[in-house]
C-alpha positions, -999 to 999 in steps of 0.1 A, spaced: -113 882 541 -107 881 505 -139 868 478 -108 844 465 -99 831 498 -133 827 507 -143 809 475 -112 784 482 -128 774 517 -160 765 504 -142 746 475 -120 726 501 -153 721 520 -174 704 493 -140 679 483 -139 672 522 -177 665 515 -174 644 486 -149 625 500 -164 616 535 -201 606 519 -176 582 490 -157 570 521 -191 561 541 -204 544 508 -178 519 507 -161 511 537 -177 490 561 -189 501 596 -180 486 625 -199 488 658 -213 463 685 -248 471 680 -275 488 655 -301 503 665 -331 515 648 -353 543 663 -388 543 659 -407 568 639 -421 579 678 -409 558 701 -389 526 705 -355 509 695 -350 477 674 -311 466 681 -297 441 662 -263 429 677 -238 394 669 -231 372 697 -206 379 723 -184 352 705 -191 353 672 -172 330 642 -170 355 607 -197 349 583 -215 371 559 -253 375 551 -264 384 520 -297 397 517 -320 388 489 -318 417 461 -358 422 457 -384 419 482 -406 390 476 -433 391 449 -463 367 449 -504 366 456 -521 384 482 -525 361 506 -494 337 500 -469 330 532 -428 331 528 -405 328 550 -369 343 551 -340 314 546 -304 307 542 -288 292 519 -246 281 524 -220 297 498 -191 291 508 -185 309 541 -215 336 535 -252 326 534 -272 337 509 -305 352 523 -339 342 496 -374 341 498 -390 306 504 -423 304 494 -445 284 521 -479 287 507 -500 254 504 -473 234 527 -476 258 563 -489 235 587 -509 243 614 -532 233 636 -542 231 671 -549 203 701 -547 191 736 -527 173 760 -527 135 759 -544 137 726 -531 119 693 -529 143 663 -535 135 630 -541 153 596 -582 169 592 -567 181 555 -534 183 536 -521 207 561 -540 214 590 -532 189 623 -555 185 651 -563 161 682 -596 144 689 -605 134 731 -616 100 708 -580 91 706 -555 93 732 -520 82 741 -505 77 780 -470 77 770 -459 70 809 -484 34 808 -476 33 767 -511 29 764 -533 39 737 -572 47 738 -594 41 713 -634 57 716 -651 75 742 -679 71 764 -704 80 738 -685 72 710 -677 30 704 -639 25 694 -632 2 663 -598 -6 652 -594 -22 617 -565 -44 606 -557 -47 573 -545 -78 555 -517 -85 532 -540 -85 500 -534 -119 496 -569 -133 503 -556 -147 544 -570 -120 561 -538 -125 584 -533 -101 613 -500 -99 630 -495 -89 663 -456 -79 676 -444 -83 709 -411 -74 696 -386 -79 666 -388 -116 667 -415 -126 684 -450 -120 664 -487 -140 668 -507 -145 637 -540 -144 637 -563 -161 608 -595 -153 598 -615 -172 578 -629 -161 537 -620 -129 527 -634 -103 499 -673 -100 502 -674 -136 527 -648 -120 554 -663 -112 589 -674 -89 607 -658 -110 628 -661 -104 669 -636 -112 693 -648 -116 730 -628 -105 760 -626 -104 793 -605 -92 826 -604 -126 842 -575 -146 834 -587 -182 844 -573 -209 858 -554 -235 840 -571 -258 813 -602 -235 815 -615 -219 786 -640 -190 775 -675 -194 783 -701 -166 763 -729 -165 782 -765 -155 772 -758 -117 781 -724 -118 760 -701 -117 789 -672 -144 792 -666 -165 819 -640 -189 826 -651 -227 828 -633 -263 827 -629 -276 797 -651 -305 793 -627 -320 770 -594 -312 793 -593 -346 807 -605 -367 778 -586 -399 774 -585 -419 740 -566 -444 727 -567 -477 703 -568 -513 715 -563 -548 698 -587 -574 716 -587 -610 708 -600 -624 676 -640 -637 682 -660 -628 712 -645 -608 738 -645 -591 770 -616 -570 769 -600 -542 798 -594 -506 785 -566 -493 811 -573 -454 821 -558 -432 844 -588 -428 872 -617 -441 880 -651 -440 853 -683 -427 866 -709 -449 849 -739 -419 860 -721 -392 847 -692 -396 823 -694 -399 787 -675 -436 771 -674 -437 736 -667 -469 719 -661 -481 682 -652 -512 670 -636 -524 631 -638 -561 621 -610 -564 592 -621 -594 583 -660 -579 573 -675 -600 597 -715 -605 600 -721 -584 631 -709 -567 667 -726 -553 695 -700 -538 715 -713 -529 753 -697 -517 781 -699 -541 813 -682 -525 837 -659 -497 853 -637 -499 879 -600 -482 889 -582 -475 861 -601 -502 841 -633 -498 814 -644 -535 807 -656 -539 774 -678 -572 760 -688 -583 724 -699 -610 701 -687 -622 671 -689 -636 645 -658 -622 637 -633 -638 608 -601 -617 614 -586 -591 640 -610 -568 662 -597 -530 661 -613 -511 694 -611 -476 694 -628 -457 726 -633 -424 743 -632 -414 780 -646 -383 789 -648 -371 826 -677 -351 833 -670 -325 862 
């Protein structure tokens, strides 16, 4: 082979070179998947979806710079149809946290969420515990600000109780509010007894009658009509009298019960109309 011939075929070889390595440099290689080999062992394959709509991903042009320490994450950003690929710096806003089942979370700090066995929520009964065995559960309820100390309590997005509590700033409460399982019967009403349990009890007052009457002018002995019959042992019969006409005296006594009738006698002097206004009250 001749020196010239053999010079020429290494010349040809290093503009074959040249021009695969420029060609590799700036067109675009096309394969399903890449895969990266481990220094010793192992494959990391990146691949697109079997489907996949064009896009492009740029990557960021600098790794990111910041504190020891400090957390990023890697995020998109849309231009166009590419994404632009940057460095989100996370630190003082990463969340985390840890809890259990049934528990309510809440914040401990700024960022840091966690669950207390103090607080829990049944979301199948939509029912929320407050306190443990060992550990009393309190609930407060603001007011408005206004100086009502009014509570409201929802039942849905028209129908709302309000609750008012007497004085408010250093005069408000503590104010306790007595419960119990039993539900009663009608026109009872809570009962605290001595050991602060509730019971349910008639209402001495449920079958209270009242009403005014307009006896004749002078002495009198005048029937009150009331719906039963008044036990003179037992029941309480309240009677008050007003002479218009400022007369000298009145003792008003009551002379008799009967059906539907309290008979009621007094004595005058009296110079104008006698007002009677009276009280029945059963006692069970």
């Amino acid at each position: 082979m001749k020196v010239s011939t053999f010079f020429k075929g290494c010349i040809l070889a290093a503009a074959l070179l040249l021009v695969s390595t420029e060609a590799f440099a700036q067109l675009p290689v096309r394969t399903r998947s890449l895969q990266l080999l481990g220094s010793t062992s192992g494959t990391l394959t990146q691949q697109a979806a079997a489907a996949t709509t064009p896009y492009t991903l740029t990557w960021p042009s600098a790794t990111w710079s910041a504190t020891a320490g400090d957390t990023a994450v890697l995020t998109g950003r849309i231009n166009g149809t590419n994404v632009d690929m940057y460095w989100q710096d996370i630190t003082g806003s990463l969340i985390d946290g840890f809890g259990a089942a049934g528990e309510i979370a809440y914040f401990q700090d700024g960022n840091t969420i966690i669950s207390s066995p103090n607080l829990l929520l049944n979301a199948a009964t939509a029912t929320v515990s407050v306190g443990a065995a060992a550990v009393p559960g309190v609930i407060v309820l603001n007011s408005s600000g206004a100086g009502n100390n009014d509570v409201t309590i929802r039942t849905s997005s028209v129908n709302a109780s309000t609750f008012n509590f007497p004085g408010y700033g250093a005069s408000a409460g503590p104010f306790n509010v007595v419960a119990t399982t039993d539900l009663g019967t009608v026109g009872q009403i809570p009962i605290v007894q001595a050991d602060g349990t509730v019971t349910w009890e008639d209402n001495p007052l449920g079958n209270a009658q009242r009403g005014i009457a307009d006896p004749t002018d002078a002495a009198f002995s005048f029937g009150i009509t009331v719906v039963g019959t008044p036990d003179f042992a037992n029941d309480v019969i309240l009677i008050s009298s007003v002479d218009n006409g400022g007369g000298t005296g009145n003792i008003l006594a009551v002379t008799g019960v009967a059906l539907n009738t309290i008979t009621v006698s007094a004595s005058g002097p009296f110079t104008s109309t006698e007002r009677l206004t009276w009280m029945w009250i059963p006692i069970p």
